[in-house]
N, C-alpha and C positions, 0 to 999 in steps of 0.2 A: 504494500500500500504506500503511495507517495503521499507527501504533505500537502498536498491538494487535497487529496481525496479522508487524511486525518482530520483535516481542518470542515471538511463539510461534514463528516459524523460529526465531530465535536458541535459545529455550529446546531445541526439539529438536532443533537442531544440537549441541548441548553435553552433556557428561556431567560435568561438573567441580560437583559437590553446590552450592558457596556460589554459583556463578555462577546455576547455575539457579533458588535458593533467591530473590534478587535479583531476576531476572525476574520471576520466578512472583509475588512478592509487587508488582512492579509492575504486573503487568498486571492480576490481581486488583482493585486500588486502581482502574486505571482503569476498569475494566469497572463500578464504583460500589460494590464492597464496602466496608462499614465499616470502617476502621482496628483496631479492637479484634478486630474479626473475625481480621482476618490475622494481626493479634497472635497470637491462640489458635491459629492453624491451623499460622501456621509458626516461632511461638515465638522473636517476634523483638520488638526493640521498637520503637516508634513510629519512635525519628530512623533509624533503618534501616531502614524502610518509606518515610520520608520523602524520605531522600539516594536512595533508588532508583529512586524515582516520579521524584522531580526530574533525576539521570541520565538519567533514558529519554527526558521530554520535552526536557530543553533541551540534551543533549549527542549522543542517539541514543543505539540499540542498540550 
């Protein structure tokens, strides 16, 4: 299983808003959305799109 696909169990295992908020903006990133993208979609900024991505790959899900 790749960290895409840990990241969307996770995400639909969860109902806790900021957790999922977190995922969803890293696996986006991974998947090759542009940063500023995410920005606008889930109204967050860059270093918290940043800590999330980097959470996911170098600590896991």
């Amino acid at each position: 299983m790749n960290i895409v696909d840990e990241l969307d169990d996770f995400i639909n295992q969860k109902c806790i808003v900021q957790i999922n908020e977190k995922r969803l903006g890293s696996k986006i990133i991974l998947l090759g959305t542009f940063y500023h993208e995410v920005k606008e979609l889930l109204n967050v900024s860059h270093g918290f799109i940043s800590e999330c991505k980097n959470q996911a790959l170098f600590h896991g899900v």
